[in-house]
PDB file of the backbone (N, CA, C, O) and the ligand in Angstrom, with CONECT records:
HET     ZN  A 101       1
ATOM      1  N   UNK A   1       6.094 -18.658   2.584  1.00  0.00           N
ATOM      2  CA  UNK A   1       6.324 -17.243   2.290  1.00  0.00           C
ATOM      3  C   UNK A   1       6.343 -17.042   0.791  1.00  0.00           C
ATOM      4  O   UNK A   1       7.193 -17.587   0.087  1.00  0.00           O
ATOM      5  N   UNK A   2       5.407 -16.263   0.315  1.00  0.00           N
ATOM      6  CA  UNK A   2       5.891 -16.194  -1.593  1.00  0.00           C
ATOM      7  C   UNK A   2       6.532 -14.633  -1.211  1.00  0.00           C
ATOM      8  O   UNK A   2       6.355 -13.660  -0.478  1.00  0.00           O
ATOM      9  N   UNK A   3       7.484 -15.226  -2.379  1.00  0.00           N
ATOM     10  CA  UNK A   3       8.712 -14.151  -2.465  1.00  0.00           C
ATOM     11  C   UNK A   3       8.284 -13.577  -4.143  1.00  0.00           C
ATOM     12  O   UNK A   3       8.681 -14.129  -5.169  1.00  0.00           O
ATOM     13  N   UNK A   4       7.462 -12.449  -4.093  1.00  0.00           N
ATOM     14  CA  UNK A   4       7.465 -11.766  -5.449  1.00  0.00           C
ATOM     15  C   UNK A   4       8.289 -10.573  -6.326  1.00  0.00           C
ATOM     16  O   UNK A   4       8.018  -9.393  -6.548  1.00  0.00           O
ATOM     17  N   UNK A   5       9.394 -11.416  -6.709  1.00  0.00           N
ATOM     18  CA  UNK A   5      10.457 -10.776  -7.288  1.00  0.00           C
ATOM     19  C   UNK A   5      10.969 -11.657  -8.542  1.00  0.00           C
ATOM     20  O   UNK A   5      10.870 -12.875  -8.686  1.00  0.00           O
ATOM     21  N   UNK A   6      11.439 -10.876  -9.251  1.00  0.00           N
ATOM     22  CA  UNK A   6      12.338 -11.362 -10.385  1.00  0.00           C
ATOM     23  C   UNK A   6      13.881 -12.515 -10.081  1.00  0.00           C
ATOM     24  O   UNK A   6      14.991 -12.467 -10.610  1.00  0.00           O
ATOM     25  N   UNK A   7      13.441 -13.277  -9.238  1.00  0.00           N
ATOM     26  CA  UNK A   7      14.892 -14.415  -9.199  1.00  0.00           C
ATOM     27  C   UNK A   7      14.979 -15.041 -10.036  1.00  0.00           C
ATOM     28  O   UNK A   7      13.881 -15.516 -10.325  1.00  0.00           O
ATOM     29  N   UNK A   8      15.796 -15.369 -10.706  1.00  0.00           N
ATOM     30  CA  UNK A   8      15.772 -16.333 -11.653  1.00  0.00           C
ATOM     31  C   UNK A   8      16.536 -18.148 -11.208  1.00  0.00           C
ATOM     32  O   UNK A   8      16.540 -19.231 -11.792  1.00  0.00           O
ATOM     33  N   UNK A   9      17.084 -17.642  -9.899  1.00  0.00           N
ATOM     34  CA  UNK A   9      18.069 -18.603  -9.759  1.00  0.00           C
ATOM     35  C   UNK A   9      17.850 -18.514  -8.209  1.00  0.00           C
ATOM     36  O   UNK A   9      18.293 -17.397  -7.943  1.00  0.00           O
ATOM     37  N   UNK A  10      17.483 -18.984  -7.235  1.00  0.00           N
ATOM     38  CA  UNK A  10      17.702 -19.174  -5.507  1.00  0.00           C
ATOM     39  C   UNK A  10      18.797 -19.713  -4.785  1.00  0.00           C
ATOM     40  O   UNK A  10      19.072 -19.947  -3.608  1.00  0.00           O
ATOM     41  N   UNK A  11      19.395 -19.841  -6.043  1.00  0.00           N
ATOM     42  CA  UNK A  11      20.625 -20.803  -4.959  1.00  0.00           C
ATOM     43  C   UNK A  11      21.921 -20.548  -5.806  1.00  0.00           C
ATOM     44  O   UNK A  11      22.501 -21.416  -6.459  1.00  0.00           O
ATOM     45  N   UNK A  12      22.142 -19.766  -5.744  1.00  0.00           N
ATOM     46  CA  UNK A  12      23.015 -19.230  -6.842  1.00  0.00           C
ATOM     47  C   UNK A  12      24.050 -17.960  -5.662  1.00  0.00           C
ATOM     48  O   UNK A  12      24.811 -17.049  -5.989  1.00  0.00           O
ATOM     49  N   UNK A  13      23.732 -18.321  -4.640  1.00  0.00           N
ATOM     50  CA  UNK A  13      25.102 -17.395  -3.592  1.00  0.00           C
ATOM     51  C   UNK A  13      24.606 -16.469  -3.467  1.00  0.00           C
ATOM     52  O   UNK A  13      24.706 -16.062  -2.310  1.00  0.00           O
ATOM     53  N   UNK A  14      23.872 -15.625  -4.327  1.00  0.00           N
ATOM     54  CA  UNK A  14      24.030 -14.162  -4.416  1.00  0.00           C
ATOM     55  C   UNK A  14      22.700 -14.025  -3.120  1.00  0.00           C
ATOM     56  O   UNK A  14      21.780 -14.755  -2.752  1.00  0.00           O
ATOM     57  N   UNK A  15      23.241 -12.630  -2.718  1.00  0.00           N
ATOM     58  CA  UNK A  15      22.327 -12.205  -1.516  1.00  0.00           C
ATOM     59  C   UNK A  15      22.031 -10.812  -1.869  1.00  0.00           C
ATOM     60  O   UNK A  15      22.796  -9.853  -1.762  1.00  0.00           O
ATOM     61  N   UNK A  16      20.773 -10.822  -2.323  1.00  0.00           N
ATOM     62  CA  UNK A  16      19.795 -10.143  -2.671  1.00  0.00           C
ATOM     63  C   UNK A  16      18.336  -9.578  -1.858  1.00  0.00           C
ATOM     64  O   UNK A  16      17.378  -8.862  -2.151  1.00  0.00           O
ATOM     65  N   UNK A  17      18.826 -10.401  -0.610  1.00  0.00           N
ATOM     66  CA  UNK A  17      17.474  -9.555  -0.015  1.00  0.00           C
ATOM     67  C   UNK A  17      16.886  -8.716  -0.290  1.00  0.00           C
ATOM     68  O   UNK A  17      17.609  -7.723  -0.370  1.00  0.00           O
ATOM     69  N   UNK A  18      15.246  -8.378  -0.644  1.00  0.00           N
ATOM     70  CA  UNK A  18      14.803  -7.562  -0.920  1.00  0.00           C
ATOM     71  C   UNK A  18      13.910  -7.119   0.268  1.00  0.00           C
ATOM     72  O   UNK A  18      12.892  -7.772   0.498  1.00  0.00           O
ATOM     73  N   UNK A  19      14.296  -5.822   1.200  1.00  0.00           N
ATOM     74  CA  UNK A  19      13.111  -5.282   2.629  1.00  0.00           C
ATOM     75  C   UNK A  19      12.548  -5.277   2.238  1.00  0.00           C
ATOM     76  O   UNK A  19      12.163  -4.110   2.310  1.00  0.00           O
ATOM     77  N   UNK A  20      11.467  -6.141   1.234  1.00  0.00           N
ATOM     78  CA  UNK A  20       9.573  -5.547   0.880  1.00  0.00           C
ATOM     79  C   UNK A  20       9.332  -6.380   1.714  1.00  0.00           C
ATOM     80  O   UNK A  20      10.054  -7.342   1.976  1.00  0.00           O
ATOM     81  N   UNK A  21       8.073  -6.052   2.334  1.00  0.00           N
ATOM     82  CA  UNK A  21       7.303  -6.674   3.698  1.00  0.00           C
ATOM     83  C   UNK A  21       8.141  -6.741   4.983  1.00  0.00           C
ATOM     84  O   UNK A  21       7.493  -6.987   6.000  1.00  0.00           O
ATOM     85  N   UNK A  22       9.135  -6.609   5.086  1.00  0.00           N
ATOM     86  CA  UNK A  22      10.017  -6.727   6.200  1.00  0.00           C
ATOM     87  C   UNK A  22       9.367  -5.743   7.668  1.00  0.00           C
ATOM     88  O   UNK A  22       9.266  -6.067   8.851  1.00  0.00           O
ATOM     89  N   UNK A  23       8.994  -4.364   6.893  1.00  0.00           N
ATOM     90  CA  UNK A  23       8.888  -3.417   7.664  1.00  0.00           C
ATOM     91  C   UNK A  23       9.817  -1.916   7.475  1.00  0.00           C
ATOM     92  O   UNK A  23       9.544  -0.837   8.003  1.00  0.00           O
ATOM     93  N   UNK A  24      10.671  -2.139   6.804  1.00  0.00           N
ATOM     94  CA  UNK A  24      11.814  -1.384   6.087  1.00  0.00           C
ATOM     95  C   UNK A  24      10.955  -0.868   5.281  1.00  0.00           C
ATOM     96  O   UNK A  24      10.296   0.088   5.687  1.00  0.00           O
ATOM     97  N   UNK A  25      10.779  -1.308   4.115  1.00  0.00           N
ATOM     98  CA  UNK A  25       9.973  -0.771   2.908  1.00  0.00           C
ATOM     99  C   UNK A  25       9.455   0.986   3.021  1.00  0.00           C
ATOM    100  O   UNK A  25       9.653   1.473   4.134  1.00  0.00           O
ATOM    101  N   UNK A  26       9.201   1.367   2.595  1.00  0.00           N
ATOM    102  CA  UNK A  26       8.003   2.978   2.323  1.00  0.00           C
ATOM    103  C   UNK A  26       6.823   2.155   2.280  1.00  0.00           C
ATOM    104  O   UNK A  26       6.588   1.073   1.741  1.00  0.00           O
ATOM    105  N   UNK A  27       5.924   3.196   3.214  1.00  0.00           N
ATOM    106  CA  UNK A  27       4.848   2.314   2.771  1.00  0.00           C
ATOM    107  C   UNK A  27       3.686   3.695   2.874  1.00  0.00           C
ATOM    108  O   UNK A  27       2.497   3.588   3.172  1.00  0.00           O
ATOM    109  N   UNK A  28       4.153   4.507   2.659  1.00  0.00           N
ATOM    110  CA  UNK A  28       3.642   5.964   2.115  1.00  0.00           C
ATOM    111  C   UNK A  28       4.455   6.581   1.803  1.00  0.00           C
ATOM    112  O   UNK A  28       5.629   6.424   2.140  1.00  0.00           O
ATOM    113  N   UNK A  29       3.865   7.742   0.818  1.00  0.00           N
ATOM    114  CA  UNK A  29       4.682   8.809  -0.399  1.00  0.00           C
ATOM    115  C   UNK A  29       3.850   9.966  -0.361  1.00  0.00           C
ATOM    116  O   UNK A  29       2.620   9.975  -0.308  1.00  0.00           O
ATOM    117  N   UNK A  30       4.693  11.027  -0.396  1.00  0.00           N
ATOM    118  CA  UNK A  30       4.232  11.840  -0.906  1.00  0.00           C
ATOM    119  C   UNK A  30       3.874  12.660  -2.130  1.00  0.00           C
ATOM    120  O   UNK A  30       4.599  13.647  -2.255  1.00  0.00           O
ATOM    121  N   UNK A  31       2.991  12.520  -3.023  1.00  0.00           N
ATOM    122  CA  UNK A  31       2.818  13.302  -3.905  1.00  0.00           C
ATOM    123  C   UNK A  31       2.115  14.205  -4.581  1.00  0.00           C
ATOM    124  O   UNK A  31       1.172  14.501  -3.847  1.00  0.00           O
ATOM    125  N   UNK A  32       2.037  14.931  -5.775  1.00  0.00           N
ATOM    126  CA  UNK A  32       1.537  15.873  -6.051  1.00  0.00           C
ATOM    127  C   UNK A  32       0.317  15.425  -7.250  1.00  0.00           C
ATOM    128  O   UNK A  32       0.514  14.466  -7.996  1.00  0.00           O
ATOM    129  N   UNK A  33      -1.111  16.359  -7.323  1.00  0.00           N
ATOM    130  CA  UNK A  33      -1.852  15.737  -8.050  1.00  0.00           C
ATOM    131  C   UNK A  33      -1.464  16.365  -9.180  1.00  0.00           C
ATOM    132  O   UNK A  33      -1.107  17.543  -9.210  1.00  0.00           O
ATOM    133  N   UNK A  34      -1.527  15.456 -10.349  1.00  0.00           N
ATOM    134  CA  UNK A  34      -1.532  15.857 -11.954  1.00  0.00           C
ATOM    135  C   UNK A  34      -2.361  16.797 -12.764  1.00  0.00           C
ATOM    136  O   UNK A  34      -2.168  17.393 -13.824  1.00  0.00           O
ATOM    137  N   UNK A  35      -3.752  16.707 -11.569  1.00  0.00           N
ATOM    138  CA  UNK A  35      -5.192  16.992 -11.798  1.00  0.00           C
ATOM    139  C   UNK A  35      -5.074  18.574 -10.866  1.00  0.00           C
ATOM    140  O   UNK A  35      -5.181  19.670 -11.417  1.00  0.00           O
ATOM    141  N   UNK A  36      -4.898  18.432  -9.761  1.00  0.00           N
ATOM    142  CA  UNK A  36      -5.514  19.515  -8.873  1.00  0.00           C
ATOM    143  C   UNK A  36      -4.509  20.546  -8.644  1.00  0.00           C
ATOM    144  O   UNK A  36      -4.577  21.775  -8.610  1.00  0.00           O
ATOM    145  N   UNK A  37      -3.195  19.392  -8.441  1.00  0.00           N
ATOM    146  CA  UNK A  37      -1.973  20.288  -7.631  1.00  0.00           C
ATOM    147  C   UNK A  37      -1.874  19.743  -6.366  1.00  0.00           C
ATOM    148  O   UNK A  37      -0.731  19.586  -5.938  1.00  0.00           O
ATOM    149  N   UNK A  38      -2.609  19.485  -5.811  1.00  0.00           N
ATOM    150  CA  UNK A  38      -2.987  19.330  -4.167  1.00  0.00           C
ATOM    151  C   UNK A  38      -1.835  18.557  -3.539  1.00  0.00           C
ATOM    152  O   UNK A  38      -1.386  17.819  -4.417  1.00  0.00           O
ATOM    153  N   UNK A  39      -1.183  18.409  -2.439  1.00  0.00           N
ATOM    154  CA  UNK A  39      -0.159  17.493  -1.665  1.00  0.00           C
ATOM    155  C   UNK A  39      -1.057  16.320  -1.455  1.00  0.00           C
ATOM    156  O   UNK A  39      -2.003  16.470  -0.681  1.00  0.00           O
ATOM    157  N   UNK A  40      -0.884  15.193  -2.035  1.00  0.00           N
ATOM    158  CA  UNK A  40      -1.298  14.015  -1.025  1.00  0.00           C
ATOM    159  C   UNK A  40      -0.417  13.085  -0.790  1.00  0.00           C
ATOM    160  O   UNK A  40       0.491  12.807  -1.573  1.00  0.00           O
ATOM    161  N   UNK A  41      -0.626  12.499   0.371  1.00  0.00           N
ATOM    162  CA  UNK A  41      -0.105  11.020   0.840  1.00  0.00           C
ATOM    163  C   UNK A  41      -0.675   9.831   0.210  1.00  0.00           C
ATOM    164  O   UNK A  41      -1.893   9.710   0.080  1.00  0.00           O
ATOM    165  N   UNK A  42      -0.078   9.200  -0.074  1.00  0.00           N
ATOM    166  CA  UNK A  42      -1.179   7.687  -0.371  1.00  0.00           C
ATOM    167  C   UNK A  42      -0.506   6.721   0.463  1.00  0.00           C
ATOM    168  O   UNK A  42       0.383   6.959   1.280  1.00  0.00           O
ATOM    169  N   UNK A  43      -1.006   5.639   0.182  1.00  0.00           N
ATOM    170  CA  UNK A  43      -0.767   4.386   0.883  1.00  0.00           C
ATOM    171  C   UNK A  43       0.428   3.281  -0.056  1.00  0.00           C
ATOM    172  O   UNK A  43       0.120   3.127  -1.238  1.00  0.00           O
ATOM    173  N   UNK A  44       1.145   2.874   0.210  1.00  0.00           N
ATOM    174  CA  UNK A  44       2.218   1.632  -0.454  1.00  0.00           C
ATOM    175  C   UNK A  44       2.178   0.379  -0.299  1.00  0.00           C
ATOM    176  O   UNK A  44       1.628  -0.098   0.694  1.00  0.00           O
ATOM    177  N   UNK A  45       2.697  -0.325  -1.159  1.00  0.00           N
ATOM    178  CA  UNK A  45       2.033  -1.921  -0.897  1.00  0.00           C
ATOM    179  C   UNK A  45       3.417  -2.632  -1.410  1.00  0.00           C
ATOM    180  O   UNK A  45       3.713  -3.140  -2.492  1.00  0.00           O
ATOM    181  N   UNK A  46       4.169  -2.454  -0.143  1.00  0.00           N
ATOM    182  CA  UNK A  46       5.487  -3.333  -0.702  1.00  0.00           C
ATOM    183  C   UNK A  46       5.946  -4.415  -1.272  1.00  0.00           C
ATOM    184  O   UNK A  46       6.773  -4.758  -2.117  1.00  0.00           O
ATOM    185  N   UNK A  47       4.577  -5.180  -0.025  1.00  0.00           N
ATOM    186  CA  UNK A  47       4.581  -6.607  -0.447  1.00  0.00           C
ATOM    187  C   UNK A  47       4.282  -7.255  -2.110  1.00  0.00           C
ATOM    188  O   UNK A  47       4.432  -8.409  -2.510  1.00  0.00           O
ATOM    189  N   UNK A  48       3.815  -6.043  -2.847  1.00  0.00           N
ATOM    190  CA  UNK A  48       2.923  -6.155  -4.313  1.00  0.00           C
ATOM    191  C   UNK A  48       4.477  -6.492  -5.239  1.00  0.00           C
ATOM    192  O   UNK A  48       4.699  -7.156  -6.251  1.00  0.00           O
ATOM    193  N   UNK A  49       5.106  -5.907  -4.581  1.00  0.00           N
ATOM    194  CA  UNK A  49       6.411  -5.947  -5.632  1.00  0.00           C
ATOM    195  C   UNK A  49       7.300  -4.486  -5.715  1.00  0.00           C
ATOM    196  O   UNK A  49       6.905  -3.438  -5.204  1.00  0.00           O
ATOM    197  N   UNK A  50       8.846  -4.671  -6.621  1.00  0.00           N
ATOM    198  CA  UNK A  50       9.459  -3.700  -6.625  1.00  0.00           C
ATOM    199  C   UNK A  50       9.281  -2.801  -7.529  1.00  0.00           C
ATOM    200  O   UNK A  50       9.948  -1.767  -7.521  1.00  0.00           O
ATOM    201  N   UNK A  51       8.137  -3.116  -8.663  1.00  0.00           N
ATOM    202  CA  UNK A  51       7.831  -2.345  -9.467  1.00  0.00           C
ATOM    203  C   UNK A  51       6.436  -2.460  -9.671  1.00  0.00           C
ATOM    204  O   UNK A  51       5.987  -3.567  -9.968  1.00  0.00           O
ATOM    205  N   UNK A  52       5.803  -1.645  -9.575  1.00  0.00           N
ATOM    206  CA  UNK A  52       4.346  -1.499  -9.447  1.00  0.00           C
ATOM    207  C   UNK A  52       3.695  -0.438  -9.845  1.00  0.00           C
ATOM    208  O   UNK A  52       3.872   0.677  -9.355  1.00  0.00           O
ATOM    209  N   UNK A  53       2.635  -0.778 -11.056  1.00  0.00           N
ATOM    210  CA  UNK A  53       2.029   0.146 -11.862  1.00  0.00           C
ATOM    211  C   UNK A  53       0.373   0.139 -11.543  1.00  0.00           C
ATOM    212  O   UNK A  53      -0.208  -0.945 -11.606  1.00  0.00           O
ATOM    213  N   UNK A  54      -0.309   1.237 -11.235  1.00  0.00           N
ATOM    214  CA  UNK A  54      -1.916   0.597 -11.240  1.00  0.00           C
ATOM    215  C   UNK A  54      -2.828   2.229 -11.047  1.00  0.00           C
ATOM    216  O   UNK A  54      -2.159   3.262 -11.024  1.00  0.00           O
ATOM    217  N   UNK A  55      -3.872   2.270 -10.960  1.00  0.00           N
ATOM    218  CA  UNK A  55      -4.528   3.852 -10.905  1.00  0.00           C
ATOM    219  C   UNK A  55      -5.126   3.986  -9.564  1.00  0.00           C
ATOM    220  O   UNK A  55      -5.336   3.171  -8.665  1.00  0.00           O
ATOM    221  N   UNK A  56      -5.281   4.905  -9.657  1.00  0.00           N
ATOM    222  CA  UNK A  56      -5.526   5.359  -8.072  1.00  0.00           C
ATOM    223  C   UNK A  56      -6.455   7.077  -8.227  1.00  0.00           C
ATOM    224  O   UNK A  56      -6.073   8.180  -8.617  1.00  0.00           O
ATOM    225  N   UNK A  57      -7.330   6.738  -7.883  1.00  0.00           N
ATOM    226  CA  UNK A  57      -7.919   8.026  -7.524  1.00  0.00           C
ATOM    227  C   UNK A  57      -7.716   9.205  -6.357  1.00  0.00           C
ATOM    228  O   UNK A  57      -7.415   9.011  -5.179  1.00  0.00           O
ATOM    229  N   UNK A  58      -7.939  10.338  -6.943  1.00  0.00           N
ATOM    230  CA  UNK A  58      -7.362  11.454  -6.184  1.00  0.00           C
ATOM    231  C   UNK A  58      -8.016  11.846  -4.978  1.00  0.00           C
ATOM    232  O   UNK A  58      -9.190  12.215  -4.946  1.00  0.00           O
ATOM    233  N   UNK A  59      -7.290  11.771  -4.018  1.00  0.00           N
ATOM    234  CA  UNK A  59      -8.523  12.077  -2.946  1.00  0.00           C
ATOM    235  C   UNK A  59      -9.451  13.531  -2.751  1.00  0.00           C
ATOM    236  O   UNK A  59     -10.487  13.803  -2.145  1.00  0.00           O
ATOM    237  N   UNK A  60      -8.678  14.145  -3.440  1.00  0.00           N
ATOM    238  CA  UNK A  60      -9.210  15.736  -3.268  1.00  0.00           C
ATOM    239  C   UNK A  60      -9.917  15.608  -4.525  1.00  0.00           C
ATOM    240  O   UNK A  60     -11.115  15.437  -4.302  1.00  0.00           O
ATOM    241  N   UNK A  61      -9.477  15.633  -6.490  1.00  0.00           N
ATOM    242  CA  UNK A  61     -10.615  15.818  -6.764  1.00  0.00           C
ATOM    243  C   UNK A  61     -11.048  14.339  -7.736  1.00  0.00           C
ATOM    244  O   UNK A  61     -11.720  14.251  -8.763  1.00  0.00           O
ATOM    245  N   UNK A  62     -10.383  13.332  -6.955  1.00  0.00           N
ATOM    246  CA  UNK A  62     -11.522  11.736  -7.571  1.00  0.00           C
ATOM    247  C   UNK A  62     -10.853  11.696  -8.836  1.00  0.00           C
ATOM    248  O   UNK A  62     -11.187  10.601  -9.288  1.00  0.00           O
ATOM    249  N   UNK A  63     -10.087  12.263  -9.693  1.00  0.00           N
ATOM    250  CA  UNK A  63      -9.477  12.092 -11.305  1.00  0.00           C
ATOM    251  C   UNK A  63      -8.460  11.022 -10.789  1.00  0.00           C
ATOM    252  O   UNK A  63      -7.748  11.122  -9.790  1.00  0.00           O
ATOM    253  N   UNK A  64      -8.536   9.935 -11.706  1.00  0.00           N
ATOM    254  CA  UNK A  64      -7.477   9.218 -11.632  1.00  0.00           C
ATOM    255  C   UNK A  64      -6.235   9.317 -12.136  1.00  0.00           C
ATOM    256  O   UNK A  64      -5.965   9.542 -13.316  1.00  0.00           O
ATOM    257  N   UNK A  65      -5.586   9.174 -11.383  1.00  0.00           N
ATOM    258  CA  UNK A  65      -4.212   8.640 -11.493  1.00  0.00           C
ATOM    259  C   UNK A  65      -2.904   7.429 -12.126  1.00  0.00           C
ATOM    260  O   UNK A  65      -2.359   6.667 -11.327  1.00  0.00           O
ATOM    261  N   UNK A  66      -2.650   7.421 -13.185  1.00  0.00           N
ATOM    262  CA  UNK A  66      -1.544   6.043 -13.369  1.00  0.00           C
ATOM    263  C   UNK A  66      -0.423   6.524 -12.023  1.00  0.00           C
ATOM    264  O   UNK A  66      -0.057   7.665 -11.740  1.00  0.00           O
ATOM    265  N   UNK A  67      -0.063   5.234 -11.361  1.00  0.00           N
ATOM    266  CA  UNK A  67       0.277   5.287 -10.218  1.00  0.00           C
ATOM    267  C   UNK A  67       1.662   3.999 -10.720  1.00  0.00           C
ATOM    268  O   UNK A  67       1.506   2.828 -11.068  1.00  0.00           O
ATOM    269  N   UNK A  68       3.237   4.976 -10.541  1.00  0.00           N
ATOM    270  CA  UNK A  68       3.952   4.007 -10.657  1.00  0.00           C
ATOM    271  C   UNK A  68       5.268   4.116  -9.688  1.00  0.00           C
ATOM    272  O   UNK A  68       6.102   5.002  -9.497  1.00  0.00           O
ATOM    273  N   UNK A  69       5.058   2.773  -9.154  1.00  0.00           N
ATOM    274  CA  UNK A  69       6.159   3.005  -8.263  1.00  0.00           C
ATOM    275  C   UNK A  69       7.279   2.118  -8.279  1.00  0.00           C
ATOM    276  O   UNK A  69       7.070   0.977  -8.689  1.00  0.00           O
ATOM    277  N   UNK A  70       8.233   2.378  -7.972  1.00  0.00           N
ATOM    278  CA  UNK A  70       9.670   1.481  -8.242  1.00  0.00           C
ATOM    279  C   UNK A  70      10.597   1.201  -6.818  1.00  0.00           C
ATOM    280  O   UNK A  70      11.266   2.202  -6.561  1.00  0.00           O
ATOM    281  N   UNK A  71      10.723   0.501  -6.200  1.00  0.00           N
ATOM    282  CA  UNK A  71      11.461   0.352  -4.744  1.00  0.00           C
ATOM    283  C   UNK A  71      13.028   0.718  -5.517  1.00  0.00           C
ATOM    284  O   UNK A  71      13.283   0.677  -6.721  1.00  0.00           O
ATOM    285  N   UNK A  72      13.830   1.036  -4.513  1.00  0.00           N
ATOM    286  CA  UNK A  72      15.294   0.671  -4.505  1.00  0.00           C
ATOM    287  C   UNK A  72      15.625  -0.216  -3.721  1.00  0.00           C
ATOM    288  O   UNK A  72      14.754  -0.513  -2.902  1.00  0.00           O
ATOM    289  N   UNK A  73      16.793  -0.886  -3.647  1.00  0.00           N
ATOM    290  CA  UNK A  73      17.402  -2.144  -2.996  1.00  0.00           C
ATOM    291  C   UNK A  73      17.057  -1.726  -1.560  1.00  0.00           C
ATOM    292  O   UNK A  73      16.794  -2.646  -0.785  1.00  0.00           O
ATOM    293  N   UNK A  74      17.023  -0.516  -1.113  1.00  0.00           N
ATOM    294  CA  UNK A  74      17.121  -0.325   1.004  1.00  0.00           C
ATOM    295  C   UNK A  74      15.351  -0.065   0.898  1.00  0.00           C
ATOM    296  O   UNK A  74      14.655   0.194   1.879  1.00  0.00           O
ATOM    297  N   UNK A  75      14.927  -0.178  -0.270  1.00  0.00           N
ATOM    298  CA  UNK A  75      13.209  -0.129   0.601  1.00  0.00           C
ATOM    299  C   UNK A  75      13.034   1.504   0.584  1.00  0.00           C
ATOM    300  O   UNK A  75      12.207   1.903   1.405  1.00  0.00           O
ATOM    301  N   UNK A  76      13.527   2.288  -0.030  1.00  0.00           N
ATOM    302  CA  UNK A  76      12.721   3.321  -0.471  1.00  0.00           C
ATOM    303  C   UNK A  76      12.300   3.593  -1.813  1.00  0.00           C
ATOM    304  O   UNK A  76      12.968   3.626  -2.847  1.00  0.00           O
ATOM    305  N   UNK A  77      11.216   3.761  -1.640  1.00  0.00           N
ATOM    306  CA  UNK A  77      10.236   4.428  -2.694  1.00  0.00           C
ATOM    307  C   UNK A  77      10.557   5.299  -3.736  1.00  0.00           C
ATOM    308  O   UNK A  77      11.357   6.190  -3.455  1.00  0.00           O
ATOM    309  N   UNK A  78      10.123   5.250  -4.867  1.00  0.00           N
ATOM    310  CA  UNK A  78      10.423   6.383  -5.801  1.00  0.00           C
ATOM    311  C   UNK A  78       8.761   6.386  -6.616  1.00  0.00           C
ATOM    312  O   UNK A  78       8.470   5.573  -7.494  1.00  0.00           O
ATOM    313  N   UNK A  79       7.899   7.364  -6.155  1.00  0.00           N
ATOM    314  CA  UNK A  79       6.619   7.584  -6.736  1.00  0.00           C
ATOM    315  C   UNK A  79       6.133   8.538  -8.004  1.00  0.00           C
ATOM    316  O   UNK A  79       5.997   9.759  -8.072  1.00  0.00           O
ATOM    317  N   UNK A  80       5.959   7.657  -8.821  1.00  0.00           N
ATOM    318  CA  UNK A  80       5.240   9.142  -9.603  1.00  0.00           C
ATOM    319  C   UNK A  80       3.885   8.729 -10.029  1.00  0.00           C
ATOM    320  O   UNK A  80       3.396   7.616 -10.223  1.00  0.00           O
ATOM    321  N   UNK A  81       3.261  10.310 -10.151  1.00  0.00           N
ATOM    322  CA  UNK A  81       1.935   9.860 -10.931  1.00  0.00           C
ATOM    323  C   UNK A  81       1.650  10.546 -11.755  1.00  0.00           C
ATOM    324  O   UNK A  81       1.889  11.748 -11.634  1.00  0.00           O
ATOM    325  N   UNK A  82       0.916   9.950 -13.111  1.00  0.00           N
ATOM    326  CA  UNK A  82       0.989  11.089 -14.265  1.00  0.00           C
ATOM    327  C   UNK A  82      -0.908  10.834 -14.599  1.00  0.00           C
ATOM    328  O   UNK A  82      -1.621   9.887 -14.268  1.00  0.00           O
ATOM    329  N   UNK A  83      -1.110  11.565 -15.041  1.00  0.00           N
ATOM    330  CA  UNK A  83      -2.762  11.711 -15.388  1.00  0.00           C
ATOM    331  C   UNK A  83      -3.179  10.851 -16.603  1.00  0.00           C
ATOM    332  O   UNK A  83      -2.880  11.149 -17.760  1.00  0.00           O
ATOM    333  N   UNK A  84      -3.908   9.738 -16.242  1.00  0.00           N
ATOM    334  CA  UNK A  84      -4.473   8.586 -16.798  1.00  0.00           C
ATOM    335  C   UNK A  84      -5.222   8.582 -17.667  1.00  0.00           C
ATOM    336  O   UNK A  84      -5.406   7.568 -18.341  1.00  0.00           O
ATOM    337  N   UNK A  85      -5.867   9.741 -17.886  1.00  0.00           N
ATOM    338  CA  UNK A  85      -6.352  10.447 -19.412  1.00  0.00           C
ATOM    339  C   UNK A  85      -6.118  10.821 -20.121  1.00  0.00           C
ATOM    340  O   UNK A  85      -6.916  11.143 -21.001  1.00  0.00           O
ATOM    341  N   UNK A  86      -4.277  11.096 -20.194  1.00  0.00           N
ATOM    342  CA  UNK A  86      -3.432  12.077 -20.780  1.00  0.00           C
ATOM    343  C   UNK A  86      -3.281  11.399 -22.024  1.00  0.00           C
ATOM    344  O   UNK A  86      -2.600  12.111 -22.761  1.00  0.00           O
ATOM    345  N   UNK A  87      -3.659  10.193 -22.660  1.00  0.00           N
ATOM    346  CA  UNK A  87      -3.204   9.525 -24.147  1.00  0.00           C
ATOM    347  C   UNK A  87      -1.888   8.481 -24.345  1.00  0.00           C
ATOM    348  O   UNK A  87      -1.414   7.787 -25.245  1.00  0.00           O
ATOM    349  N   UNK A  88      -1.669   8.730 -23.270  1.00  0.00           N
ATOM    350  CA  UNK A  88       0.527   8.101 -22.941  1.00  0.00           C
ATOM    351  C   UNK A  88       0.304   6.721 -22.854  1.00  0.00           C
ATOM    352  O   UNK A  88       1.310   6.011 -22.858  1.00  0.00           O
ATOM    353  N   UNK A  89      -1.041   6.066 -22.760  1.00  0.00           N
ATOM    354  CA  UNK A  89      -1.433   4.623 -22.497  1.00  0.00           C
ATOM    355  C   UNK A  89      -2.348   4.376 -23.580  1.00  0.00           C
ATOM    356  O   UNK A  89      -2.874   3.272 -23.441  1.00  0.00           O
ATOM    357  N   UNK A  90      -2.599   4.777 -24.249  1.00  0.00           N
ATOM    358  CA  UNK A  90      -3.323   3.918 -25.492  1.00  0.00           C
ATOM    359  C   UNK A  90      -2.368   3.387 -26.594  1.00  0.00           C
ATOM    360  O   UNK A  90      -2.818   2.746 -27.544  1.00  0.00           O
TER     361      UNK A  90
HETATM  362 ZN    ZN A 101      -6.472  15.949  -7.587  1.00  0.00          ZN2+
END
């Protein structure tokens, strides 16, 4: 099983379970485009990790997306997306 998280220590008592992949997790969000406005759903990838940054194109109008998402400890989601052309990344 690879466990992709920040442990530094496995045997150290502490119980930290993290629900990613369990089935717990979010594994869709709802959000709003940066670009259009439009409601969309996307897809989640728990197993990727609890913090996860990457682009994603819009399904309505194809402008990409910086796509960042952050789990909390019970496996819900916290999504945002901000417009990947906007200058905030160079
Ligand atoms: Zn859009």
């Amino acid at each position: 099983m690879i466990y992709i998280a920040d442990v530094p220590d496995d045997d150290d008592g502490l119980d930290e379970d993290f629900p990613l992949g369990d089935g717990t997790a979010d594994t869709e969000a709802a959000v709003e485009c940066p670009y259009c406005g439009e409601p969309v759903v996307i897809g989640l990838d728990p197993g990727s990790g609890p913090r996860q940054e990457y682009v994603e194109d819009c399904q309505v109008c194809c402008r990409p997306w910086q796509v960042s998402v952050t789990y909390a400890a019970d496996g819900s989601a916290r999504v945002r997306v901000d417009a990947s052309d906007g200058g905030w990344d160079d």
